[in-house]
C-alpha positions as CSV (number, residue, x, y, z in Angstrom):
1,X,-25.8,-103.5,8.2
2,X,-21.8,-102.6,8.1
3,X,-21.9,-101.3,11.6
4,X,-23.7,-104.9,12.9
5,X,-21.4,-107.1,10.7
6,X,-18.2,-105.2,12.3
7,X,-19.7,-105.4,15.8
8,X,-20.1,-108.9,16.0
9,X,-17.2,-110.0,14.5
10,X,-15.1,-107.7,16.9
11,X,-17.2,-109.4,20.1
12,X,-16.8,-112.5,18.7
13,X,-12.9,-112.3,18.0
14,X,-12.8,-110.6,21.5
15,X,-14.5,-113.8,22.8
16,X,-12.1,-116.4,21.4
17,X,-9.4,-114.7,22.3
18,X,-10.4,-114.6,25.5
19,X,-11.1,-118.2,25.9
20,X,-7.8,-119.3,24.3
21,X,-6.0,-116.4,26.8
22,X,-3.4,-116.6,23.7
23,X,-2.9,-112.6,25.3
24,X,-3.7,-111.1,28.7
25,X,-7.6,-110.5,28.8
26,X,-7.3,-106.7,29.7
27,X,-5.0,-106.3,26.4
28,X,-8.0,-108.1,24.2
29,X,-11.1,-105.7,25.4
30,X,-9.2,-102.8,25.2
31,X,-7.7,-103.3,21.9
32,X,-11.3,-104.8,21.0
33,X,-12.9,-101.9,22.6
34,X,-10.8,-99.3,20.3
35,X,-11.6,-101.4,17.4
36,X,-15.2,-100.7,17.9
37,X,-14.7,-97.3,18.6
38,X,-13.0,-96.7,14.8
39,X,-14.4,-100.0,13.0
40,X,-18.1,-99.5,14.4
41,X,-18.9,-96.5,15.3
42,X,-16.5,-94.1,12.5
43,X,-16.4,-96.4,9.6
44,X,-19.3,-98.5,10.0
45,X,-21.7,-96.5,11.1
46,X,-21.0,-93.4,8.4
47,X,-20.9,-96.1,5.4
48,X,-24.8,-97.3,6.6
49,X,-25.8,-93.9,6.5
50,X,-23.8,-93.2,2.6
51,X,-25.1,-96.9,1.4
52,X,-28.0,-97.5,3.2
53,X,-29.6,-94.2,4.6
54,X,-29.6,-95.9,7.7
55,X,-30.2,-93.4,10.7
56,X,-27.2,-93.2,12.8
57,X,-25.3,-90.5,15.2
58,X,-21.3,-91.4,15.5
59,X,-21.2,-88.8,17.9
60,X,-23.7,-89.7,19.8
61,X,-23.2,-93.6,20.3
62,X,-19.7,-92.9,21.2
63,X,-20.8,-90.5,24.0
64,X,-23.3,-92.9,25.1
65,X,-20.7,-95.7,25.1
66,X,-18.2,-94.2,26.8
67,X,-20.5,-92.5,29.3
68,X,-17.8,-90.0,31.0
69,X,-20.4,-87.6,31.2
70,X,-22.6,-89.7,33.3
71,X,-20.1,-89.2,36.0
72,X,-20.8,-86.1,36.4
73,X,-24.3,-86.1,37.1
74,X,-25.9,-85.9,40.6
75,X,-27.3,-89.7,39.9
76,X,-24.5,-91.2,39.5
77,X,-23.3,-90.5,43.0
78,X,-27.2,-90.6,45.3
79,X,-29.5,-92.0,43.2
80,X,-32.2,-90.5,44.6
81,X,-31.1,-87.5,42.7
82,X,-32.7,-89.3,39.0
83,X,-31.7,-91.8,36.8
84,X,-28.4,-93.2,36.3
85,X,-27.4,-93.9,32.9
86,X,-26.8,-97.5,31.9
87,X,-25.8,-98.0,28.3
88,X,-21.9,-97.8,27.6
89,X,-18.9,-98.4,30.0
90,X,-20.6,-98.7,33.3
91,X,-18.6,-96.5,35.7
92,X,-20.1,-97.3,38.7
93,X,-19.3,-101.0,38.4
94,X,-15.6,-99.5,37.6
95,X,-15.2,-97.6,40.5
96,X,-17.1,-100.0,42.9
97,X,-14.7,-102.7,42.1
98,X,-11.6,-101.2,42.4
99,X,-12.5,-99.4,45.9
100,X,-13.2,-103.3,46.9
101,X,-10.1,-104.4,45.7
102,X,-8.0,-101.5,47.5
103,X,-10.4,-102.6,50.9
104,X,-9.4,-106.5,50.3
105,X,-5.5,-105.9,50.0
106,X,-5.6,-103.4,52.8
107,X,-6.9,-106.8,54.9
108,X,-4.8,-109.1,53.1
109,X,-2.3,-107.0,54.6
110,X,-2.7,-107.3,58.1
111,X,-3.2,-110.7,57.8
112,X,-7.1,-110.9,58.3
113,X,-8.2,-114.1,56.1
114,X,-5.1,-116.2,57.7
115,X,-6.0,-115.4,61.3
116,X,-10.3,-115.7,60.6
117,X,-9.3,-119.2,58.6
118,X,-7.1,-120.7,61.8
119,X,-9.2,-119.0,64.2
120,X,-12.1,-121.1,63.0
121,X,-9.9,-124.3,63.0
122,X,-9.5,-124.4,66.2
123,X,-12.5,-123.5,67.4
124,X,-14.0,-126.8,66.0
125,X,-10.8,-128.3,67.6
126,X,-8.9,-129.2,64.7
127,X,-11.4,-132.0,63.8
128,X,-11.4,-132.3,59.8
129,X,-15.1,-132.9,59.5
130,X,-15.9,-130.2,61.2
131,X,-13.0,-128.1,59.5
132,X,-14.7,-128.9,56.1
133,X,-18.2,-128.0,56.8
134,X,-17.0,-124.6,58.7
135,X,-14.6,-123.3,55.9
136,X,-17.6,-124.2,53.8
137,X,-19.9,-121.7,55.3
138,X,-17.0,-119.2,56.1
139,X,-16.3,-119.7,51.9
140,X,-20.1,-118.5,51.2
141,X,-20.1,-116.1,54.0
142,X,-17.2,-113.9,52.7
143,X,-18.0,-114.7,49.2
144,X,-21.1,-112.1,50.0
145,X,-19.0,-109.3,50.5
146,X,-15.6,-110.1,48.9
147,X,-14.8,-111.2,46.1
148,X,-14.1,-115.0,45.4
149,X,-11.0,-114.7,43.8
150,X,-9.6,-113.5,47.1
151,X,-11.4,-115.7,49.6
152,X,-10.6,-119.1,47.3
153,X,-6.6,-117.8,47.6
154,X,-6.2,-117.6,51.4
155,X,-8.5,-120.3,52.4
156,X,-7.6,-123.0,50.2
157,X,-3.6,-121.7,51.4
158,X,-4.8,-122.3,55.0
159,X,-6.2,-125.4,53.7
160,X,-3.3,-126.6,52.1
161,X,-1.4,-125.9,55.4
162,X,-3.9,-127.5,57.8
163,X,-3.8,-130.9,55.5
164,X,-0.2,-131.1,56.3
165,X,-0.7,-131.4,60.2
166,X,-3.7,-133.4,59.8
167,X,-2.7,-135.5,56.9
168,X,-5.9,-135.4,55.2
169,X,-6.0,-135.2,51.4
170,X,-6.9,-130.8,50.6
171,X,-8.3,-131.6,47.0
172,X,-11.9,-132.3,48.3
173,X,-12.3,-129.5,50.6
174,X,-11.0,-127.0,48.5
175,X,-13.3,-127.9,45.7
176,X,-16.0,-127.8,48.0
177,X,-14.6,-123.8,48.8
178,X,-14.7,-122.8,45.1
179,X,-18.3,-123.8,44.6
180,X,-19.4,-122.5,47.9
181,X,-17.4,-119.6,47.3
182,X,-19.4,-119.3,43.3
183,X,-22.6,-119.8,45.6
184,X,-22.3,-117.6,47.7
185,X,-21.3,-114.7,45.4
186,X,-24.3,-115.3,43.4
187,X,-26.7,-114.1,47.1
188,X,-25.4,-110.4,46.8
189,X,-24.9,-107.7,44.5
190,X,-21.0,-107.3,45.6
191,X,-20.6,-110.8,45.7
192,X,-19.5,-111.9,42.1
193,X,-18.5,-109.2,39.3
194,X,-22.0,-110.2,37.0
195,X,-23.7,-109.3,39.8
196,X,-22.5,-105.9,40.2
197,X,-22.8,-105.4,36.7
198,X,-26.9,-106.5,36.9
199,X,-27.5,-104.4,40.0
200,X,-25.7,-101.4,38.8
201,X,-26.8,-101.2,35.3
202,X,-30.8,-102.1,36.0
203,X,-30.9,-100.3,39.4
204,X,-30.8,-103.3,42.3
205,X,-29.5,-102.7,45.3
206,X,-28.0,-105.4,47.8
207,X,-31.5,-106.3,49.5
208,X,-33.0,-106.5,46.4
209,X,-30.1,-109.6,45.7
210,X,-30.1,-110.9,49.4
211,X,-33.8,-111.5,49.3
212,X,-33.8,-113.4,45.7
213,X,-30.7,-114.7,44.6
214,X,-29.6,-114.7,48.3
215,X,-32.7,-117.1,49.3
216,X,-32.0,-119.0,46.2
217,X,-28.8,-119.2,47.4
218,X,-29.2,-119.8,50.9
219,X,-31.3,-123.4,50.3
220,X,-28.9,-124.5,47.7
221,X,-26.3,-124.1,50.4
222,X,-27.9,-126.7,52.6
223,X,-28.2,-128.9,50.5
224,X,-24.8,-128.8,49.0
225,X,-23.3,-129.1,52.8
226,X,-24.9,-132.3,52.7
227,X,-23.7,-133.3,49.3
228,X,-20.1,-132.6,49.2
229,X,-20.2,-133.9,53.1
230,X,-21.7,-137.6,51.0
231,X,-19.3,-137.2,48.1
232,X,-16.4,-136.4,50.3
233,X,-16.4,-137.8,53.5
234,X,-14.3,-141.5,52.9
235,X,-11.4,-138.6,51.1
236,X,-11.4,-136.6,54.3
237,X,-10.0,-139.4,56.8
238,X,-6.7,-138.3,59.3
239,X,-4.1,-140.6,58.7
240,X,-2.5,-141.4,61.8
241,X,-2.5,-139.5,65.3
242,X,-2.0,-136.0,65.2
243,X,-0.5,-133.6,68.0
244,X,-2.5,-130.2,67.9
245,X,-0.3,-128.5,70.4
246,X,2.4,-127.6,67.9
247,X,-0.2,-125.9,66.0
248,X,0.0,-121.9,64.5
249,X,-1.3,-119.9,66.8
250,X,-4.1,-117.7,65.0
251,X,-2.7,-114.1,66.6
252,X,0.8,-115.5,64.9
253,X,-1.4,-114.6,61.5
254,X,-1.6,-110.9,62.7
255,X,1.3,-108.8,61.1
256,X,-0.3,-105.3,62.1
257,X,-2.6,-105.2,65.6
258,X,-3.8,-101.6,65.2
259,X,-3.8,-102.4,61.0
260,X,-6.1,-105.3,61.9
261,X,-8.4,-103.0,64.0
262,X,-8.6,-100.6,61.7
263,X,-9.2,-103.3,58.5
264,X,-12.1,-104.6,60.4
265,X,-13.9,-101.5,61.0
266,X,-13.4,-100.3,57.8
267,X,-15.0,-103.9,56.5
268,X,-18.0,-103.6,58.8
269,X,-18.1,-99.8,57.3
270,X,-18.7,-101.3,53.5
271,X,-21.0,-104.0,54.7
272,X,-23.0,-101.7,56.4
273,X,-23.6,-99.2,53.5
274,X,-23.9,-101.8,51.3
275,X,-26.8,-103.3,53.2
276,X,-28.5,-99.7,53.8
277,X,-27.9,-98.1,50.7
278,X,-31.1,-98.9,49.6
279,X,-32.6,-96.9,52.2
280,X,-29.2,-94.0,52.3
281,X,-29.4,-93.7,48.7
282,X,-25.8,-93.8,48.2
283,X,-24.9,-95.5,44.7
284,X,-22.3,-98.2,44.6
285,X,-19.8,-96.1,43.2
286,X,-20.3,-93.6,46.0
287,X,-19.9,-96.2,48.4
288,X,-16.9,-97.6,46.4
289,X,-15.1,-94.7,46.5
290,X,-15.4,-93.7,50.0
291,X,-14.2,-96.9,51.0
292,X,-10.8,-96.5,49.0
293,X,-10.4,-93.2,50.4
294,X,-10.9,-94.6,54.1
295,X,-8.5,-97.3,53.5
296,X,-5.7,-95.2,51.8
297,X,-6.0,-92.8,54.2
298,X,-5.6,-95.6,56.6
299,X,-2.7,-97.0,55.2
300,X,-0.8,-94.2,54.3
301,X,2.5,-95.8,55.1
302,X,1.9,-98.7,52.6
303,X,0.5,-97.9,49.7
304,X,2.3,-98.6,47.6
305,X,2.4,-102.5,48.8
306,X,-1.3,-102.4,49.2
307,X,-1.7,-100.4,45.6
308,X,1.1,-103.3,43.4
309,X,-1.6,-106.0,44.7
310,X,-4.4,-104.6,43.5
311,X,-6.1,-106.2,40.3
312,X,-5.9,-103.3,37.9
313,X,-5.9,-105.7,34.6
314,X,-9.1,-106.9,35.6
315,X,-10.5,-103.1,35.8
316,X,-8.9,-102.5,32.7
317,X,-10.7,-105.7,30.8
318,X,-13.7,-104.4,32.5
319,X,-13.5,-100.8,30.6
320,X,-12.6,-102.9,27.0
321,X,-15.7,-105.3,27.7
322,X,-18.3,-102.2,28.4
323,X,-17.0,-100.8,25.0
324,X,-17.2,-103.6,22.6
325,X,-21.0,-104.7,24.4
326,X,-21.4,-100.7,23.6
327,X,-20.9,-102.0,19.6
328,X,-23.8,-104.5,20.3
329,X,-26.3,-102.4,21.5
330,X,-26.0,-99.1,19.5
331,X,-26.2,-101.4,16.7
332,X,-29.3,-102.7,17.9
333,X,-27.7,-106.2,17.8
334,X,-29.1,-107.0,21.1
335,X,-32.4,-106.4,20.8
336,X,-32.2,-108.8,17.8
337,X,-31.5,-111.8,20.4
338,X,-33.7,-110.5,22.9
339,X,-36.5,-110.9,19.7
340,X,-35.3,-114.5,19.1
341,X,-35.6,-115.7,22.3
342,X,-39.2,-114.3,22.7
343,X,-40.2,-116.5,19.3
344,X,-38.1,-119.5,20.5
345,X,-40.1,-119.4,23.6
346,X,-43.4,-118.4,22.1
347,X,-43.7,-116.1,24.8
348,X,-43.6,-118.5,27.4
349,X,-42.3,-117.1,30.8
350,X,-41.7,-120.6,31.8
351,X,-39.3,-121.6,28.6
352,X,-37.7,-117.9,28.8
353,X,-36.3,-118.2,32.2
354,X,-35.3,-121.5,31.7
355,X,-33.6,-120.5,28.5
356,X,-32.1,-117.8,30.5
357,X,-30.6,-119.6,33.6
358,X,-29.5,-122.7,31.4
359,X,-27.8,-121.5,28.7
360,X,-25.8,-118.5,31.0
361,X,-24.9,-121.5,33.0
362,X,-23.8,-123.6,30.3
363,X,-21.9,-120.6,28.6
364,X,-20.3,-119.7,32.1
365,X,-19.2,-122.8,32.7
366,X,-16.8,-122.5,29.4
367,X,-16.3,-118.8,28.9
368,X,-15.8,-115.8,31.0
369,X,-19.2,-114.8,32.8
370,X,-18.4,-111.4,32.9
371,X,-18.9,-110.6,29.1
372,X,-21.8,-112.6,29.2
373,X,-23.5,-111.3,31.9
374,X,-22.6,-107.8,30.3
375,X,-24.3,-108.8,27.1
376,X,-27.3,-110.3,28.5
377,X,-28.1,-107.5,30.8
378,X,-29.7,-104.9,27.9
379,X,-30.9,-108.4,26.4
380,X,-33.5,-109.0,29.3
381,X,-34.4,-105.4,29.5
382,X,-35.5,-105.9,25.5
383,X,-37.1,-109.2,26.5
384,X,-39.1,-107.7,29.4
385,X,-40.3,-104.8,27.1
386,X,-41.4,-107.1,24.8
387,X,-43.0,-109.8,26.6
388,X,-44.0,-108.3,29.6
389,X,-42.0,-110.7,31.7
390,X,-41.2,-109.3,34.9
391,X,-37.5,-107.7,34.4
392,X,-36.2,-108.5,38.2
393,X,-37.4,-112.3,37.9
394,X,-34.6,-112.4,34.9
395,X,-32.2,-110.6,36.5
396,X,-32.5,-113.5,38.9
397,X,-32.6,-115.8,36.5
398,X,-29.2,-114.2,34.5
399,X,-27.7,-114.0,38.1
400,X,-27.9,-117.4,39.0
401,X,-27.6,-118.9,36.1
402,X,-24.1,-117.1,35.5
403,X,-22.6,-117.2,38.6
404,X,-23.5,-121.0,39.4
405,X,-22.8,-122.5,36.2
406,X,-19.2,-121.6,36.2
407,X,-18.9,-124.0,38.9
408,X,-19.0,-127.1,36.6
409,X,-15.9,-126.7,34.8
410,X,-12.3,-125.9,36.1
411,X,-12.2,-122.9,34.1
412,X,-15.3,-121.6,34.6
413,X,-14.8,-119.0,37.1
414,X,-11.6,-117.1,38.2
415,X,-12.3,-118.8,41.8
416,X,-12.2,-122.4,40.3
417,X,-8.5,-121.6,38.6
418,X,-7.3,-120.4,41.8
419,X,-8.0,-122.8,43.9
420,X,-6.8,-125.2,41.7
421,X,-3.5,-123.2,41.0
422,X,-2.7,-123.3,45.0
423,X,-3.9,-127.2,45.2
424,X,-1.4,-127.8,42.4
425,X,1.1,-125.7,43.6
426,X,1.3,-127.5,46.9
427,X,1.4,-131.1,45.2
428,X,-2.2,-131.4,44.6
429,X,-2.7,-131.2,40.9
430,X,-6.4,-131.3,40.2
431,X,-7.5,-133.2,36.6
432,X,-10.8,-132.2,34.6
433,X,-12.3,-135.4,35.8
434,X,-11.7,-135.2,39.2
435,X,-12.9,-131.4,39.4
436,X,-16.0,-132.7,36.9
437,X,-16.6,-135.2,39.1
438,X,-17.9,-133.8,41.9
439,X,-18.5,-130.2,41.0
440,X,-20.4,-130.9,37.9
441,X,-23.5,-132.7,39.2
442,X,-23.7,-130.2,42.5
443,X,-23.8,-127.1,39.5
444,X,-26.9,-129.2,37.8
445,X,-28.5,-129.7,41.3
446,X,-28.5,-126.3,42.7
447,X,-29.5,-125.3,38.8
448,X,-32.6,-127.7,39.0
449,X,-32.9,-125.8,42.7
450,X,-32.7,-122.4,41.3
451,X,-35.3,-122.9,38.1
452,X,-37.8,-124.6,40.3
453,X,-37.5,-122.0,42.9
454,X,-38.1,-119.2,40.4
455,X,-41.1,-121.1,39.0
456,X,-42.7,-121.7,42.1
457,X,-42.1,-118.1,43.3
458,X,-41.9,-115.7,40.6
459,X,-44.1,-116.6,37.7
């Protein structure tokens, strides 16, 4: 009773804080996470056992919680080896991410995204239409592999630099990049960070998310090309003739020729055993790592550069986050919302996934989707073992409701404050109304998209 009461109070102080960003995020889960580490698990959970004879292990929760000795295990790194563990701080999410992140800055480096962006440009001749509907795709495309955050900051850069020689207005096609960008990170399991926590702690691999969330995905695309082209076109207008032949020249973009080989072969490398390692067996933190290692080796000579750009805070507010979801499920917490949702719904498959997708899209589109998707992830499991509900169709459900729905709102998604951070930056600002009023109704399409596809396929 103690341990539960201190739990959710630490989550949901974790959670405000986080919303208000009144401190950096990585300093709130970690400080949460230690919290729950003396508050729930020492003091809590010894008092329940004094007062209440309740049956708890101090020892043990904090073991499973932290989960160090998971890495050690032959699972951990070939899962065909036995199970992985999945409670506690999820190292292989940890690991995964950063050897990404380490890959993306190696690129950045070299000058990759600039040269693929302008490279693209003028192959469709410069024309702004076209431009729009090309960096769309390109948006989804790399959103599959790398993450959003990353893509969002060099294209809507080149974006911001291509409106200047073509005097068009950026705003429109940049929103349209964030939400392809959300859209596209929702079709794989590297794609977006909830996704990689899903597929890691319930055992999906990337086909498992290319054939689901990726076909889910891959319709909503279409039909959003053909939405924001609607909702867009009249602001996409060239004011004025423009002369193309004073254009960058997209091998200007290249800082480093044989860094640029090298960047792209070791991109095709991850993409490759991400795609297989279903059939190779290779966990994601295996693949992780060996990607880092490749790229540092690689880039022996800078990095340092290549290590000061790395995204360590958002590791770190990863490791806090596992730790204070930790307090929620060795204190049974969770499986006491999985049991409400089963009576709201009555058992209904129909009225749980919907549940499911709407209200992680509704939540995402205001608060960080990472903690939620961390929460909800031993959530479904209790839900499937209670109901009988097929655990993958709510993983698919969780996915896409998480990922997409934090395209309605401007701070909804890391991607979305990004963008609007370089729009803003280059005499763009972007308002709540303007964002709202084109992303929010495509986020309620493709979410009608997504719940009818799941219906009509899954249950």
């Amino acid at each position: 009773m103690i341990a539960q009461i201190l739990a959710v109070a630490i989550f949901l102080v974790m959670f405000g804080l986080i919303i208000t960003e009144r401190f950096p995020k990585q300093y709130t889960t970690l400080v949460c996470g230690a919290l729950t580490l003396i508050l729930v698990f020492v003091l809590g959970m010894q008092l329940d056992v004094h007062f209440f004879g309740k049956e708890y292990s101090t020892f043990e929760s904090i073991k499973e919680t932290l989960n160090v000795h998971n890495i050690f295990t032959a699972g951990f790194w070939y899962t065909a080896a036995g199970e992985n563990e999945s409670k506690g701080i999820d190292w292989a999410t940890i690991i995964f991410l950063t050897g990404m992140m380490i890959m993306v800055e190696g690129m950045a480096r070299v000058g990759f995204f600039r040269w693929l962006c302008l490279r693209l440009a003028k192959a469709v001749q410069y024309k702004v239409i076209s431009i729009f509907i090309v960096f769309m795709l390109m948006s989804a495309i790399l959103s599959m592999f790398i993450d959003s955050i990353t893509v969002i900051l060099f294209l809507s850069a080149v974006t911001v630099e291509l409106s200047g020689l073509l005097k068009f207005n950026p705003v429109p096609m940049i929103l349209a990049e964030i939400f392809c960008a959300n859209l596209g990170g929702s079709s794989t399991m590297c794609g977006d960070p909830p996704n990689i926590i899903i597929g890691s702690k319930l055992g999906y691999s990337f086909v498992d998310f290319l054939t689901n969330t990726g076909a889910i995905a891959g319709v909503a695309l279409v039909v959003m090309i053909f939405y924001f082209y609607f909702a867009c076109r009249k602001q996409l207008v060239t004011k004025g003739q423009v002369d193309t032949s004073k254009f960058p020249v997209p091998e200007q973009a290249i800082t480093d020729k044989k860094g640029f080989g090298i960047s792209s072969v070791i991109f095709g490398l991850a993409v490759v055993l991400l795609i297989t390692h279903g059939q190779t067996h290779l966990s994601v933190a295996t693949i992780g790592l060996g990607i880092a290692i490749i790229t540092v080796i690689a880039n022996a000579k800078y990095l340092s550069i290549i290590m000061k750009k790395v995204d360590f805070p958002t590791v770190l507010f990863f490791m806090g986050l596992f730790v204070v979801v930790g307090g929620l499920e060795q204190t049974h917490i969770l499986e006491l919302i999985a049991s409400f949702i089963e009576k709201v719904s009555a058992g209904n498959a129909y009225v749980m996934i919907a549940i499911i997708i709407w209200v992680s899209a509704f939540a995402s589109a205001f608060i960080d989707n990472i903690p939620f998707a961390a929460t909800m992830v031993p959530v479904i499991s209790a839900l499937a073992g209670a109901t009988g509900v097929d655990l993958r169709t709510m993983a698919w459900a969780l996915s896409i409701g998480t990922d997409i729905g934090g395209s309605g709102t401007p701070i909804g998604a890391s991607a979305n404050v990004v963008g609007m951070a370089v729009a803003q930056k280059s005499g763009y600002p972007v308002g709540w109304g303007q964002y709202c009023k084109i992303s929010a109704p495509a986020t309620i399409i493709v979410l009608l998209i997504s719940t009818i596809f799941i219906f009509v396929r899954y249950l």
